[in-house]
N, C-alpha and C positions, 0 to 999 in steps of 0.2 A: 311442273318443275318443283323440285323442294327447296323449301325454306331453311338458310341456313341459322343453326342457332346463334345467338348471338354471341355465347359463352366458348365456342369453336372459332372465331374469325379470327384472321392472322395478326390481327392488331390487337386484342383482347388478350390472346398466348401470348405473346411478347410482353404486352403491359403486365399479364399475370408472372411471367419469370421475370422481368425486371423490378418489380415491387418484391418477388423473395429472394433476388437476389439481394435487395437494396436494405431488406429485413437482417438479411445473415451478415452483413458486411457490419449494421449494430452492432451484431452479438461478436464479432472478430475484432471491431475497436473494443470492446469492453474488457473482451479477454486479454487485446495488447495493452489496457492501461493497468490492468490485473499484472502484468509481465513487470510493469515499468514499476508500478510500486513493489515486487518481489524484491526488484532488485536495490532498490531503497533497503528493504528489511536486511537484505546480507552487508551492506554495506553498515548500517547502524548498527548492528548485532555485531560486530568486527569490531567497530569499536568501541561501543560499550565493553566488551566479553575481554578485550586488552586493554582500555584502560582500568578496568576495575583489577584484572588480572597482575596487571604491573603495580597500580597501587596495595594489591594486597599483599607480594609475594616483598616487595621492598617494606612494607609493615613487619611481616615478619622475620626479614632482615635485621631491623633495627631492633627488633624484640632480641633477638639471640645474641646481640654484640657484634654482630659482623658490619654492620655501618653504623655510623653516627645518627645519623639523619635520614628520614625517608619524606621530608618534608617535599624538595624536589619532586623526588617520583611519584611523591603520592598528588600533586598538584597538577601532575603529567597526565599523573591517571584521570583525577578529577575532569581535565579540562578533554583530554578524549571520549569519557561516558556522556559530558554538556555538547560535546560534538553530534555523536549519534543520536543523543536526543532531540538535536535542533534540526537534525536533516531528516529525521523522521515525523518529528511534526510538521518541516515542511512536504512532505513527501504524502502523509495523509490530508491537508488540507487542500494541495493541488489535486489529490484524486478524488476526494469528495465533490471539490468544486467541475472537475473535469467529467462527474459521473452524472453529476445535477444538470449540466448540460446538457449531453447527452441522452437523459431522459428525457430533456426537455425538447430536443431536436425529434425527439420519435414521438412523443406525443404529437406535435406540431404534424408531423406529415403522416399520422394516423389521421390525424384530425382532419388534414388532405386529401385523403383516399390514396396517398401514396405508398403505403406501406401495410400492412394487418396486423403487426405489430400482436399475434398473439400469444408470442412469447413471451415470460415473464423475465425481469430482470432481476435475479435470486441475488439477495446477501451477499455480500464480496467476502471469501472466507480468508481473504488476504486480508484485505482490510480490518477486520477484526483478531489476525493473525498481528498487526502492524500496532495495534491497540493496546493488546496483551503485551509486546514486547515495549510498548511505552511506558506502561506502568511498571514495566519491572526493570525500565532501565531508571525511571525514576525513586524508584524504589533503593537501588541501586547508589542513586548520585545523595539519595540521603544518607541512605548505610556509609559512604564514604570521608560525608561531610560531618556527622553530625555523631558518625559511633552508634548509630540506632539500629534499632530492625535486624532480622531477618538474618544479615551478611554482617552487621556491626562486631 
């Protein structure tokens, strides 16, 4: 009679696809948390891009004589560019802290033999997309406040 291998038996196949399945469902929360801060970035980018929008085109209003005052709209703007900014910082700190987790749960069950985990979890090019759009809304909320920079 032959020996079966050990690497063949039907409980071994089952452990072997359920440990890559349990690998790639990783890689599909990473991507859904990649989704969720996307949608952070359109929504802060909205607002930054119209309040600065509003506060600049009522600057220019008041420059040419057609309103008195753009103090109003420029405050309106002001306080929509501190909007996006605040949802976007919280937007990248819940994905950092949701990502360190997440690392930490696939370590954890590497460390188990539940998973091979030889995939690598590459840079989030969101995240760094989220970064760049911080500083330049910040950028932005000084240009507004302060007359400086770049948009002053």
């Amino acid at each position: 009679m032959e020996a079966v291998a050990p690497e063949s038996t039907p409980k071994s196949v089952s452990d072997e696809l359920s440990s890559r399945r349990t690998g790639m469902s990783f890689q599909r929360t990473r991507m859904s948390a990649d989704r969720t801060l996307m949608s952070v970035i359109r929504t802060s980018l909205s607002l930054i891009s119209f309040g600065f929008t509003i506060a600049k085109a009522f600057e220019h209003l008041r420059a040419a004589g057609i309103v008195a005052s753009d103090k109003p709209a420029r405050n309106f703007g002001v306080a929509l560019v501190a909007l996006g900014i605040i949802m976007l910082v919280a937007g990248i700190i819940y994905h950092v802290q949701f990502m360190l987790e997440l690392r930490y749960q696939r370590a954890a069950m590497k460390a188990e033999g539940l998973v091979h985990a030889k995939s690598k979890f590459p840079a989030s090019m969101t995240l760094i997309t989220a970064i760049v759009l911080l500083m330049i809304g910040i950028v932005a909320i000084v240009s507004l406040t302060l007359h400086i920079g770049p948009f002053g």
